[in-house]
ZAMARGU-4260 file (C-alpha; in steps of 0.2 Angstrom, whole numbers, plus 5000, padded with zeros to 4 digits):
<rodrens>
0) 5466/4922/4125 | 5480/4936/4121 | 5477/4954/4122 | 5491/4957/4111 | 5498/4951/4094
5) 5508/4955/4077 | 5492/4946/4066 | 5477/4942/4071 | 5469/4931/4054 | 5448/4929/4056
10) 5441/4914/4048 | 5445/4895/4052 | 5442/4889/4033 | 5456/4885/4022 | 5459/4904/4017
15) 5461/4907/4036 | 5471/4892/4042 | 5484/4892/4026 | 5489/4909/4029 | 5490/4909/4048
20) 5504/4890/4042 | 5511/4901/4029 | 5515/4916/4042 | 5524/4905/4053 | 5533/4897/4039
25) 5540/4916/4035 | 5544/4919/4052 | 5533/4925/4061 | 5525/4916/4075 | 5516/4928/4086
30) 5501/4926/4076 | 5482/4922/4080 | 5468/4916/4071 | 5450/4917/4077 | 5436/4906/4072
35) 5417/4911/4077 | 5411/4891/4078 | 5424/4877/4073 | 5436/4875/4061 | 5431/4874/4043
40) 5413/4877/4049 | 5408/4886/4033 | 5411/4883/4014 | 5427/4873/4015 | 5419/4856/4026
45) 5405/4853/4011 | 5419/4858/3997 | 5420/4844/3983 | 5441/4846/3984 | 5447/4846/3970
50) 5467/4849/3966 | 5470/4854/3950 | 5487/4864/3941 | 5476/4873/3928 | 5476/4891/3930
55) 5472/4905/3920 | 5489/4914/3921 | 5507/4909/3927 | 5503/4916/3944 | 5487/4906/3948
60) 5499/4890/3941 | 5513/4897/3952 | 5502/4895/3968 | 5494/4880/3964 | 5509/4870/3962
65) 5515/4875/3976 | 5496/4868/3985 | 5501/4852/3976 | 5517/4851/3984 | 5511/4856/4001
70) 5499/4843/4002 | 5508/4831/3997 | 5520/4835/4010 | 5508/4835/4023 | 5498/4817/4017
75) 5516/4811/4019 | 5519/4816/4037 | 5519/4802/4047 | 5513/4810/4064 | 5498/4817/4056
80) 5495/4809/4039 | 5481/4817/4028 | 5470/4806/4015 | 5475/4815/3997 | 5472/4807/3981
85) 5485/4812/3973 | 5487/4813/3955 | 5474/4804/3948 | 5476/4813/3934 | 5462/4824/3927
90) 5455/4830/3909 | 5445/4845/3903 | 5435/4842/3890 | 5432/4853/3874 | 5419/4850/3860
95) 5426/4865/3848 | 5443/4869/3840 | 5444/4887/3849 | 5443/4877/3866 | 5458/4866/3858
100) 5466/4880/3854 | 5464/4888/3871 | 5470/4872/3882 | 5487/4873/3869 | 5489/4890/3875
105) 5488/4886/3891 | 5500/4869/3891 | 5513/4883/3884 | 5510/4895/3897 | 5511/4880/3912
110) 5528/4874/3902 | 5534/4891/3909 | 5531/4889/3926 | 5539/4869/3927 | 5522/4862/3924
115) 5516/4848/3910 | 5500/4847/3904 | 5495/4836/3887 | 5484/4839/3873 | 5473/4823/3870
120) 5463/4819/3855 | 5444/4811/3860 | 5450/4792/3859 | 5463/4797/3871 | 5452/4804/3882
125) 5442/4790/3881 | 5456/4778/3886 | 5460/4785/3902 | 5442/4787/3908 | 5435/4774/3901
130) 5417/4777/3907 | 5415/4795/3897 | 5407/4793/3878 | 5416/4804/3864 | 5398/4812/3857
135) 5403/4828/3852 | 5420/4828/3860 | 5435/4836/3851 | 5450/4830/3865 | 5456/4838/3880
140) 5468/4845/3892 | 5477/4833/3903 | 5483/4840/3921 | 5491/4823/3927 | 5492/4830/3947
145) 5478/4834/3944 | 5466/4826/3965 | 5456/4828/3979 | 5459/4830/3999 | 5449/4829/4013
150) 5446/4847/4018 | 5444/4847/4037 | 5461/4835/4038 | 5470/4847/4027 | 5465/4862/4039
155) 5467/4854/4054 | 5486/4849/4049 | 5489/4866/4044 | 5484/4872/4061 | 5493/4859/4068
160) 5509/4863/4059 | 5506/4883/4064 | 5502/4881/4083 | 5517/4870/4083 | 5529/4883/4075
165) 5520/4897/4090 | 5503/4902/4082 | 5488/4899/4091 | 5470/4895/4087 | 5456/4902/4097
170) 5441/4893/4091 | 5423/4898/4096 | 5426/4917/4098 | 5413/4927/4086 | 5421/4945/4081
175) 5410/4957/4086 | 5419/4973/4080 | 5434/4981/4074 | 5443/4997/4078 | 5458/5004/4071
180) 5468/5017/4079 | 5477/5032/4075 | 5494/5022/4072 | 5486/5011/4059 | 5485/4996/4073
185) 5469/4988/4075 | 5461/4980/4090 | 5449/4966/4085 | 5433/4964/4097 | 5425/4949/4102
190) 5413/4939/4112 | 5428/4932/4122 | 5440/4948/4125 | 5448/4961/4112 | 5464/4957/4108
195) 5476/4971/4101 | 5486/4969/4083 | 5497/4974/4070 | 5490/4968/4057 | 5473/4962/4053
200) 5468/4949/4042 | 5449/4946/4033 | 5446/4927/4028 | 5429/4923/4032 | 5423/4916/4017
205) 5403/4919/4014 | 5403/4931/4030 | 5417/4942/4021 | 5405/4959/4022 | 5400/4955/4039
210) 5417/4960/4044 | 5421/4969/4030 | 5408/4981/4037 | 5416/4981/4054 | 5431/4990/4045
215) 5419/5003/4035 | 5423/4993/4016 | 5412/4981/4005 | 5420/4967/3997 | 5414/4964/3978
220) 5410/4944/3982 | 5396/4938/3983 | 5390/4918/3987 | 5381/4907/3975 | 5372/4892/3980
225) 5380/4875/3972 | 5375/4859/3970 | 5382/4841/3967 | 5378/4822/3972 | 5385/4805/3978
230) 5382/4790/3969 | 5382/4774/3972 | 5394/4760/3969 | 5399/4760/3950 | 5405/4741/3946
235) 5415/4748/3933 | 5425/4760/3945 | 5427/4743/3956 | 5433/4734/3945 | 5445/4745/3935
240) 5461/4743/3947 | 5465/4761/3946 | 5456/4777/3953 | 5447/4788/3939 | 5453/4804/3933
245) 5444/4819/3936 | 5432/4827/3922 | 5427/4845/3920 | 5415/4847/3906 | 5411/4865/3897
250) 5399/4858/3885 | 5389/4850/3896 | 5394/4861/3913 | 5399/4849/3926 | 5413/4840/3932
255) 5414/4822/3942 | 5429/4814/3953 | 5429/4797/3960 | 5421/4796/3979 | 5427/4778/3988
260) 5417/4765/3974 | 5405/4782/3967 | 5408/4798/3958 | 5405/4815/3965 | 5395/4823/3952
265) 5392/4843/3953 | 5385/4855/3941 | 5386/4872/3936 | 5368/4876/3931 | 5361/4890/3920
270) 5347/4893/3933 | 5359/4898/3946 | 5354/4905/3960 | 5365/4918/3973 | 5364/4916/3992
275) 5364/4927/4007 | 5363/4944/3998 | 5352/4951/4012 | 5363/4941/4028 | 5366/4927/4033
280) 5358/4919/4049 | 5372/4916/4066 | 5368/4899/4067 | 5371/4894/4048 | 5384/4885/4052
285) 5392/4867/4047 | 5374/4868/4037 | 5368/4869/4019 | 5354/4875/4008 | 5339/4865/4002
290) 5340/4851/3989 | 5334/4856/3974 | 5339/4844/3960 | 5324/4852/3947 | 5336/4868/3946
295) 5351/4857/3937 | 5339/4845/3927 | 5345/4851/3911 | 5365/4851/3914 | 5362/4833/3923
300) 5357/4828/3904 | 5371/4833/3898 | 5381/4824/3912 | 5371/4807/3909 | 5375/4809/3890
305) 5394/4811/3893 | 5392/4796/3907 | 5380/4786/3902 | 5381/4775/3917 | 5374/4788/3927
310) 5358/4784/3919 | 5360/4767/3928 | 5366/4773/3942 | 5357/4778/3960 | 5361/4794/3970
315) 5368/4791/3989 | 5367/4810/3995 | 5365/4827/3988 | 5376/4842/3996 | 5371/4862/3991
320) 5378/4876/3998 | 5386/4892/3997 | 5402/4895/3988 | 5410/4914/3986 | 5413/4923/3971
325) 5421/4940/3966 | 5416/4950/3953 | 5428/4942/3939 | 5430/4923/3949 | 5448/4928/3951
330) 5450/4928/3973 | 5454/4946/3982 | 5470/4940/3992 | 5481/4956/3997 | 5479/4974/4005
335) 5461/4981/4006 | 5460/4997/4000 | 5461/5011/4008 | 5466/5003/4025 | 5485/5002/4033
340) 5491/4984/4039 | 5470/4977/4035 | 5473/4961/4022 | 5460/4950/4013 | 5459/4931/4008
345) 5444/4930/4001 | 5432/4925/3987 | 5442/4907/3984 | 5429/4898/3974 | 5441/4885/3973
350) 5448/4886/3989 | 5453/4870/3992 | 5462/4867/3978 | 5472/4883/3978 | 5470/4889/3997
355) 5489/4883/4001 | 5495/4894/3988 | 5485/4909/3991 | 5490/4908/4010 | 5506/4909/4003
360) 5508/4923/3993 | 5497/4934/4006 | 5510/4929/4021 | 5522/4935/4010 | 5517/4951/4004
365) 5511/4953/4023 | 5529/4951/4029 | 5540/4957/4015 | 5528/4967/4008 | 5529/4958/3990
370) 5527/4939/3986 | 5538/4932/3973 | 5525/4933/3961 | 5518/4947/3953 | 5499/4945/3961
375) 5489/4957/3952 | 5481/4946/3945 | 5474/4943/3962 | 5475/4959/3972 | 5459/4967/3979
380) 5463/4985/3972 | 5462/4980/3953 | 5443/4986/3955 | 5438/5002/3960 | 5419/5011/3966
385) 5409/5002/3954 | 5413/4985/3959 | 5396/4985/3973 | 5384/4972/3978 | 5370/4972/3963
390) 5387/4973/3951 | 5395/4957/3958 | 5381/4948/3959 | 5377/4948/3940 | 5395/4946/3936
395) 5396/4932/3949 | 5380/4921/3940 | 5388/4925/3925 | 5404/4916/3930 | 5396/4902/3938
400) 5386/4899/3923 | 5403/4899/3913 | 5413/4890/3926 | 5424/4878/3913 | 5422/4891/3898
405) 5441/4900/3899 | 5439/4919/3892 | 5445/4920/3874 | 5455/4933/3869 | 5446/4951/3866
410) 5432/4943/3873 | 5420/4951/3884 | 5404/4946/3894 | 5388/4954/3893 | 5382/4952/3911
415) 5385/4971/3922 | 5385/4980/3908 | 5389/4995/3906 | 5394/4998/3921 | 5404/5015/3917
420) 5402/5026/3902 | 5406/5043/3898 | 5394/5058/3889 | 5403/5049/3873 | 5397/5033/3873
425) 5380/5033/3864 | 5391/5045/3851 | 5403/5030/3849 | 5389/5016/3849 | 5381/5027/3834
430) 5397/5026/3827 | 5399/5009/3828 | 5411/5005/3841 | 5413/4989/3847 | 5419/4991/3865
435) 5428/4983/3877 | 5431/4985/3894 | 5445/4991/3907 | 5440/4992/3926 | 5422/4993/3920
440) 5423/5007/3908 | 5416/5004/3891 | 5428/5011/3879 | 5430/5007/3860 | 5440/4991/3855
445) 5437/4996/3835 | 5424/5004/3823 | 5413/4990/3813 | 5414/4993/3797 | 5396/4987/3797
450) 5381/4987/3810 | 5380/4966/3808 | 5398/4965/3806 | 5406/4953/3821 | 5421/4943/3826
455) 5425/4923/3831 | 5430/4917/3846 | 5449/4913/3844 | 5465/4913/3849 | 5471/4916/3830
460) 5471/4934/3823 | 5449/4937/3820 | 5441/4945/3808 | 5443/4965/3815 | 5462/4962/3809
465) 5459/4971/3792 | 5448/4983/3802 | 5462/4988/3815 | 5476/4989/3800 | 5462/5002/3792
470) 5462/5014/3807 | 5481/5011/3810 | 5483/5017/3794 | 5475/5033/3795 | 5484/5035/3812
475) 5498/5033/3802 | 5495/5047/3787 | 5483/5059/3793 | 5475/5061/3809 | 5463/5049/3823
480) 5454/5054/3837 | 5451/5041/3851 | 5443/5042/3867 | 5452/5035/3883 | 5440/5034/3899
485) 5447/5027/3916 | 5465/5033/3915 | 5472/5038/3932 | 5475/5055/3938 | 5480/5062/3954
490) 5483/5079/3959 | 5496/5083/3971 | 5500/5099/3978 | 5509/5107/3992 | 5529/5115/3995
495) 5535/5099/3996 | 5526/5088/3983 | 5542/5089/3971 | 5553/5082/3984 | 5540/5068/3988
500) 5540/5064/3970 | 5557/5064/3969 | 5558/5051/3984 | 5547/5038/3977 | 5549/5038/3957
505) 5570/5030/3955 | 5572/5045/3939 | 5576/5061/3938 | 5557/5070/3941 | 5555/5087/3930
510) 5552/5102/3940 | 5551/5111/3926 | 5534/5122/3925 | 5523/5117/3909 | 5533/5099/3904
515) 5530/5081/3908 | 5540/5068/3909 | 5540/5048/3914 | 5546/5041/3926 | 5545/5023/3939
520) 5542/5018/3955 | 5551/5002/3963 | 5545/4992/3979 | 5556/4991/3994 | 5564/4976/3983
525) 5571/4986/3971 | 5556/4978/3955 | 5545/4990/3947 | 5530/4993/3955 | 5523/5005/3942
530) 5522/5019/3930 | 5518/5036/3930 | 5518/5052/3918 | 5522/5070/3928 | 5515/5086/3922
535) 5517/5102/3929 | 5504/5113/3929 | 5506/5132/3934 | 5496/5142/3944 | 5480/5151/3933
540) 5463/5150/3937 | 5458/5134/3936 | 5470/5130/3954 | 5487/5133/3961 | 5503/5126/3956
545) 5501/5108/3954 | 5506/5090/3949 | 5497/5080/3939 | 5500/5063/3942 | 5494/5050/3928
550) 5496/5031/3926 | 5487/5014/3920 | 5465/5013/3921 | 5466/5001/3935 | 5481/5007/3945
555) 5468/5021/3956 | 5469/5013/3970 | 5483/5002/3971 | 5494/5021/3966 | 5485/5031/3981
560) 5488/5016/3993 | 5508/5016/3987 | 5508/5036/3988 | 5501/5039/4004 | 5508/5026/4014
565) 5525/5033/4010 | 5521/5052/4014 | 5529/5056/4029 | 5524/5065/4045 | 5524/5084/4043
570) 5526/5085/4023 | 5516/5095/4015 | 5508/5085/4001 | 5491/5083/3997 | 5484/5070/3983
575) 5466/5068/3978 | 5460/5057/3962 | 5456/5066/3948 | 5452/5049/3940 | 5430/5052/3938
580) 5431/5069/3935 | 5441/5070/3916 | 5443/5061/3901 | 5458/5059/3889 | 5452/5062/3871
585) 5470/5058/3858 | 5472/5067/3843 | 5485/5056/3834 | 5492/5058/3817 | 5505/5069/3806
590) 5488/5082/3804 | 5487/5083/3822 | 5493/5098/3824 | 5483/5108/3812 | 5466/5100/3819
595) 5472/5105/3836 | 5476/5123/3827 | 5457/5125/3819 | 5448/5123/3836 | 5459/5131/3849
600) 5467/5150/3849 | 5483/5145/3856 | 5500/5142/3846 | 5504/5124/3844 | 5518/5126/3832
605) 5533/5114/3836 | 5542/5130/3846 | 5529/5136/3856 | 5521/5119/3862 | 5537/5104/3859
610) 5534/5086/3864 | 5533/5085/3883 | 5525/5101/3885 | 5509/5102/3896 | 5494/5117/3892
615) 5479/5121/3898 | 5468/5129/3884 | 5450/5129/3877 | 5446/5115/3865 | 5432/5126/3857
620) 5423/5131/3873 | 5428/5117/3882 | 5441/5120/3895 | 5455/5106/3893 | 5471/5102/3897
625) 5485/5098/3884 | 5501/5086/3884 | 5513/5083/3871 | 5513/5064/3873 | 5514/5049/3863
630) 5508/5032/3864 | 5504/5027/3846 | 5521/5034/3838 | 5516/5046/3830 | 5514/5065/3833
635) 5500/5064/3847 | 5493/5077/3858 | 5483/5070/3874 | 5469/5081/3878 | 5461/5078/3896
640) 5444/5086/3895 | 5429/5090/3912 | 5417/5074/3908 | 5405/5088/3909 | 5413/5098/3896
645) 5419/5080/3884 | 5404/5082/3871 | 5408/5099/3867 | 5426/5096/3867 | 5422/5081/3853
650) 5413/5089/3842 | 5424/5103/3842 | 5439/5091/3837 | 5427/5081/3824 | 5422/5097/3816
655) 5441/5102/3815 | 5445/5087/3809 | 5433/5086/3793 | 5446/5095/3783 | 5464/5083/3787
660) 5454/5065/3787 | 5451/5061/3804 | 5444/5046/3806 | 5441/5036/3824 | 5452/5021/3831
665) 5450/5010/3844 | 5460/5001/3858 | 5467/4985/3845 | 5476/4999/3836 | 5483/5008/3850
670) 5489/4990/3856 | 5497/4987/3839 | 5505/5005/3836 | 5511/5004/3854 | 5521/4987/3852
675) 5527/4994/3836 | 5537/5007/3848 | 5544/4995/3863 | 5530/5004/3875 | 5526/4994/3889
680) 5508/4989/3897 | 5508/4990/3917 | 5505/4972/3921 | 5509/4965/3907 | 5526/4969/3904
685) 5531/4979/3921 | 5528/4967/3934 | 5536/4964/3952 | 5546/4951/3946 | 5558/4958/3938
690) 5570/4976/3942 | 5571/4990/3930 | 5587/4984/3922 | 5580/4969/3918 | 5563/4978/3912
695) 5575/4987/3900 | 5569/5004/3909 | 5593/5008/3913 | 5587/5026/3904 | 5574/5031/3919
700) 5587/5025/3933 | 5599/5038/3941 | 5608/5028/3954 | 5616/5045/3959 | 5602/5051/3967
705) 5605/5052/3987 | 5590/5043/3989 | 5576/5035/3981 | 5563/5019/3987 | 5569/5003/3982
710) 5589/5012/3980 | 5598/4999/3991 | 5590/4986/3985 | 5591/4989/3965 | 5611/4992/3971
715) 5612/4974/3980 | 5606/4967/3966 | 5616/4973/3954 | 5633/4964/3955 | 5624/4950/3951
720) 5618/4954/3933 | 5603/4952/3927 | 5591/4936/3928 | 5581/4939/3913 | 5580/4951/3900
725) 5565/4960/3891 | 5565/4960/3874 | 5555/4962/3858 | 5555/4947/3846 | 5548/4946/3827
730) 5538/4929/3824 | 5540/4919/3810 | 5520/4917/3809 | 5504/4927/3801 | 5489/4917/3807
735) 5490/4920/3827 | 5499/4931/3840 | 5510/4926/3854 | 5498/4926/3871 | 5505/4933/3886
740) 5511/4917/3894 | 5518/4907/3879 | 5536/4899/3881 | 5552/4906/3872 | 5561/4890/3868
745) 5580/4890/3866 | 5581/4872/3859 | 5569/4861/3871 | 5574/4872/3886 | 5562/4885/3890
750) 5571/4902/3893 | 5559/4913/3894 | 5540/4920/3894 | 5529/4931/3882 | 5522/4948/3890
755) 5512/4954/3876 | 5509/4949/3859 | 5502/4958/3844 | 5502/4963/3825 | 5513/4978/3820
760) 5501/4986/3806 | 5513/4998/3800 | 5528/4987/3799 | 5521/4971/3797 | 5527/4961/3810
765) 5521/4949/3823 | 5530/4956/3837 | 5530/4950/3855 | 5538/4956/3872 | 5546/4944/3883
770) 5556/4943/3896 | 5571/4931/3892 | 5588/4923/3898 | 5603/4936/3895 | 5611/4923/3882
775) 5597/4923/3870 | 5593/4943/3871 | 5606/4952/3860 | 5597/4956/3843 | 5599/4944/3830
780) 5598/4928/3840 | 5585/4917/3835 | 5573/4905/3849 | 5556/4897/3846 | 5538/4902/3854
785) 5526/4890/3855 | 5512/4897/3849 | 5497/4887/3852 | 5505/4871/3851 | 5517/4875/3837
790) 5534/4879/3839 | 5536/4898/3829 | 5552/4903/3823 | 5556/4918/3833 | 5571/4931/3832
795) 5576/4946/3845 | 5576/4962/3838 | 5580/4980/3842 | 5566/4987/3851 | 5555/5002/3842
800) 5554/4994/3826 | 5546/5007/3820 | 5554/5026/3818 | 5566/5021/3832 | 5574/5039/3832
805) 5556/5045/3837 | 5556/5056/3821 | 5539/5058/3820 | 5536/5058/3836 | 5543/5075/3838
810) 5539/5084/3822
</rodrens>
């Protein structure tokens, strides 16, 4: 075995083997990966393999066509030819209209990323899988790639390919440890020697905290126990002249393929039950749990309904065992956080299917740093402290049990909740918030008019949409108060803090004491990599000359990772997360400044506190600090307030407010108010895809800085223009938004992709960002979204439709 190495990856499942191929295929070839038994000794040799193109986003499309066209590639190679059954074609099934409406959503988001998928009515489905009954079935969405491949042959020929390209494989060698040293190397202990590495890599499937530990981090995935059969010979199936397509069923919660002259039938049971939570034993391994068919009696019910010939039909062999789930279902496949050059692959519960793409976009981001696609979607940082075992585990059942069921729009599971709250939240409940939730912090989506009052399902505008454009409204002409929990702050301090500052943000950074200003970060590509307000915060009493450094709820740890990895040796800077310790409370609204006036003693006339301008004051008896910021449009204070001190601050601001209107809104009209004035989500609309010139962020760009990170590459790319452009469109439609993902159409050509989408209340517009070709993005030119199917008359126009000068912004 090697003592030394660029990348040792540990785990010899698809996770593990994909990303050692895919490391190769970059470029890199001193690489190792380390298996405790065999290769695909764990979950990946009893998976039922499926290969599908449906994904919930672009990005889990993106990667899973490419899985497609690797294994495809490999069954064709004629020294090592794997068996995949490929494109059989496959339907998911829907029984409602909303599910209709969700799987034409999704056909116009796949359009976007080269991929076809067809709405069928319940005949049609029918027809192509002739042994399904159309009870209670609306239609379906029809993948036509959609598969299945033998897992251990598509491992073993990625090995293959990857030990032939330099990698090597060194099977039976349990990790026992892992230490990492001062230079942010690691040496990896095991029962066969240590071996010394850059980089570290964790892809062990169902023992992902057993090495997770070995580093000092836990891993929000958790396994649950799963459950499917072999039948029989079906005559029918031997007798059609054609393979079957695949079914996955959310009315009934279980999917089938064809297995040789059989299905395969598995379920996704409401009496679900999670595995290992206490260990798992060392010599599990090429094993499975105990049969227990009782547990899925009821979903099998709905199975024989939907194939009645499984009634008839007599079971060969039953498989249960352990598959990994995070704590949303979505994988952890990118940095670890917290720990230089450590990497994660993990909690694939459809890691077959997808496994070739993941590998991919992980070997990139391990050599270049980024992959081509923006994979936040997927990056182990978009969950902070609260994501721990118990929490994961109730999300994880909750996921299972709604395997096939898609997540609608402003909808939100019960299961883990609430996981965070401030001293606010019974106020807002009693209130009558409806809350929604950002990286597990409850926080109020709108106010229900009445305690029974609730919304449908949909991917049309609901029934809060007369309630948002009520709050808007008082936004608009007196004054709102809203809470915002879970906002990211960082401290930094230290002589040479303004200097780091300056190094990583490609804009000009205020020094100036008391004022904020924004600013944006770009990655070594030159992209966007995020977003950040500055405030500076003069010495007083509450701490020494300071930065405050603010950006999106989720971004804690995916910001601190960013900062420190580029603080260099010697520079004084210190930065430490503020993030649990304050609360924003926005006061929004033409009467802002006189509630602000009738509960604090400092002057907050235009003069002595303009837009921009940072404070720290009392709010009543609550200590607070002040910015003159605006996300809504209108003139907006944000008032960042000690959690312990946030009831006081609250009642202060109610009481002041009695006398100008104030009334509460939520998250939906923030959303709207913000659309109205071009402001971007983090995301959403900034993503690693695209460059700040392309972003329409030119104004926060000062190429005449000496240096900045991402500088040489923004000015490489700039001779050649830009590839897409973002900008604001006003759809030709009132009973439904654009979703993030919908096709822009310039005739039959799709030219480019929604961000965000979303009702402008106080201009009445449906109003959607996207990022488009340059020939279609000068104001006035029209295009068509498809918009659940329907093709929406859509035309650019200036972005900030409303007050564009920022007028009231600044009064």
């Amino acid at each position: 075995m090697k003592t030394r190495t660029k990348v040792v990856v540990i785990g010899g499942g698809i996770a593990g083997c994909s990303t050692l191929y895919h490391l190769t295929r970059e470029g890199w070839s001193d690489v190792v990966l380390i298996e405790r038994d065999e290769l695909t000794s764990g979950t990946t040799w009893h998976s039922a393999a499926q290969v599908t193109n449906f994904g919930m986003n672009q990005t889990m499309v993106g990667l899973k066509s490419h899985s497609i066209s690797l294994y495809r590639e490999l069954a064709d190679d004629p020294e090592y030819p794997i068996n995949y059954h490929h494109a059989d074609g496959g339907i998911r099934l829907a029984g409602s209209e909303a599910q209709m409406q969700g799987y034409r959503h999704f056909a116009s988001m796949a359009r976007g990323m080269g991929v076809e998928f067809e709405i069928l009515d319940a005949e049609e489905c029918a027809r192509r899988h002739p042994l399904i009954s159309t009870d209670d079935l609306l239609g379906g969405l029809w993948d036509p790639l959609d598969g299945d491949i033998d897992p251990a042959q598509l491992c073993q020929a990625l090995a293959r390919r990857a030990r032939k390209a330099g990698a090597e494989v060194y099977r039976h060698t349990p990790v026992t440890g892992l230490t990492k040293h001062g230079d942010d190397t690691w040496t990896v202990h095991t029962q066969n020697g240590d071996i010394d590495c850059d980089i570290v890599v964790n892809a062990c499937g169902y023992r992902v905290n057993e090495v997770g530990a070995m580093m000092g981090v836990h891993h929000p995935v958790v396994s649950m126990e799963h459950q499917y059969f072999l039948t029989e010979d079906i005559p029918a199936i031997r007798e059609a002249g054609h393979r079957m397509p695949l079914i996955r069923c959310p009315i009934s919660d279980f999917y089938c393929r064809q297995e040789k002259q059989g299905l395969l039938v598995g379920f996704y049971e409401q009496d679900c039950k999670t595995w290992g939570l206490d260990g798992i034993d060392p010599n599990f391994v090429n094993a499975l749990c105990p049969d227990d068919l009782e547990r899925v009696a009821d979903v099998l019910e709905g199975a024989i309904a939907r194939l009645p010939v499984l009634a008839e039909t007599g079971i060969r062999s039953i498989i249960n065992g352990p598959i990994t789930y995070t704590i949303d279902g979505a994988p952890l496949v990118g940095p670890i956080p917290g720990k230089r050059n450590a990497f994660c692959i993990i909690g694939l519960r459809a890691g077959l299917g997808e496994g070739g793409g993941h590998g991919w976009l992980l070997a990139q981001q391990i050599v270049h740093g980024e992959a081509c696609y923006d994979t936040w979607c997927i990056d182990p940082r978009r969950f902070t402290g609260h994501a721990n075992v118990e929490l994961t585990a109730l999300k994880a059942i909750e996921d299972y049990q709604n395997e096939f069921r898609f997540h609608f729009p402003h909808e939100h599971r019960p299961a883990g909740r609430p996981a965070k709250t401030t001293p606010l939240y019974p106020l807002l409940a009693a209130e009558g918030a409806e809350f929604t939730v950002v990286n597990g912090w409850e926080r109020a989506d709108y106010f229900k008019p009445a305690p029974d009052f609730r919304t449908s399902l949909s991917f049309h505008f609901d029934e809060a949409f007369d309630v948002v454009a009520r709050e808007v409204a008082n936004v608009r002409d007196n004054v709102g108060l809203c809470e915002v929990n879970g906002f990211n702050r960082f401290e930094i301090t230290g002589k040479d803090a303004h200097a780091f500052l300056d190094r990583m943000f490609c804009g000009r950074v205020t020094r100036n004491p008391r004022r904020v200003g924004l600013g944006y970060l770009l990655n070594h590509d030159g992209m966007v990599k995020g977003e950040a307000t500055i405030a500076n915060l003069p010495a007083s009493d509450r701490g020494p000359d300071r930065i405050w450094y603010g950006s999106a709820a989720a971004s804690e740890f995916h910001d601190m990772d960013w900062l420190s990895m580029h603080l260099q040796p010697g520079e004084d800077v210190q930065v430490r997360s503020l993030t649990n310790d304050l609360t924003i409370l926005v006061l929004a609204g033409p009467r802002a400044r006189a509630v602000l006036s009738a509960c604090s003693r400092a002057d907050w006339s235009r003069k002595a506190f303009p837009w921009l301008s940072v404070r720290e004051c009392f709010i009543g008896f609550a200590p607070a600090t002040v910015m003159g910021v605006s996300f809504s449009g209108e003139l907006a204070y944000e008032i960042h307030v000690p959690n312990a001190s946030l009831h006081a601050a609250w009642l202060a601001l109610r009481k002041a407010g009695e006398a100008f209107g104030i009334e509460l809104f939520g998250a939906r009209a923030v959303e709207s108010m913000r659309m109205e004035k071009g402001f971007l989500h983090w995301k959403a609309d900034i993503i690693t895809e695209f460059d700040p010139f392309e972003t329409g962020l030119e104004r926060f760009v000062k190429l005449d800085k000496p240096a900045f990170v991402g500088k040489e590459a923004l000015l490489k790319r700039r001779p050649a223009g830009v590839r897409k452009k973002l900008v604001t469109l006003q759809l030709d439609a009132t009973h439904a938004p654009a979703h993030p993902g919908a096709s822009v159409l310039g005739g039959k050509e799709v030219v480019g992709i929604v961000t965000s989408g979303g009702w402008g209340h106080r201009t009445g517009l449906n109003l959607a960002y996207a990022f488009v070709s340059p020939a279609i993005s000068a104001p006035g030119t029209v295009a068509t979204v498809d918009v659940l199917g329907a093709p929406i008359p859509a035309r650019v126009i200036q972005p900030s439709p409303y007050d564009p000068d920022f007028a009231r912004i600044r009064a």
